[in-house]
C-alpha positions, 0 to 999 in steps of 0.5 A: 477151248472155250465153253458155251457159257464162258463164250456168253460171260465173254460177251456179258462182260462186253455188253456190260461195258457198252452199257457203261459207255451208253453204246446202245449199238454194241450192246445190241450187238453182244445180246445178239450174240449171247443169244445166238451162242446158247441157241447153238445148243439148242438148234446145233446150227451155224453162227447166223445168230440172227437166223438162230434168233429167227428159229427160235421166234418160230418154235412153238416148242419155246416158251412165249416169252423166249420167243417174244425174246427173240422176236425183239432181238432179231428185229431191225432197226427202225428208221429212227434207228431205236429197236424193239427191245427196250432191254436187250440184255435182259431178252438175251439173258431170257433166252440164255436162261431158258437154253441153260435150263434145257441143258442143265447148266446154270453157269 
């Protein structure tokens, strides 16, 4: 069984090779993902990634950058199809490190 952490390595590995073949939609979507499984630690909630995202945006108990984070990882698409967040891998990883921090971990 896998961990929470090498689920996250799963999808960084995905999100890497998606930045090599400039999909910038399925590196959207593995930082979406990576973000959502570390705020299943925090939140012990369903899979809905995006209303996890949600969770954390709202939760004054977060810090400021996390949750801009995950403001801009949860936001849609615009009608130019570009999204707000320039980095998406680097707002997950933000919110991955701030999870791994309350959990002790740093794998």
């Amino acid at each position: 069984m896998e961990t929470w952490n090498d689920e996250i390595a799963v999808e960084l590995l995905r999100a890497q090779q998606a930045t090599k073949e400039h999909n910038n939609g399925r590196l959207r979507t593995c930082a979406r993902r990576m973000a959502g499984i570390a705020l299943m630690q925090r939140y012990a909630q369903s899979k809905d990634f995006v209303a996890l995202l949600r969770l954390a945006m709202n939760d004054t108990g977060v810090p400021e950058e996390v949750r801009l984070a995950a403001e801009r990882l949860q936001s849609r698409l615009r009608p130019d199809f570009s999204s707000a967040s320039t980095d998406p891998l680097g707002d997950a990883l933000t919110v991955v490190e701030f999870v791994r921090r309350l959990a002790g971990t740093t794998s």
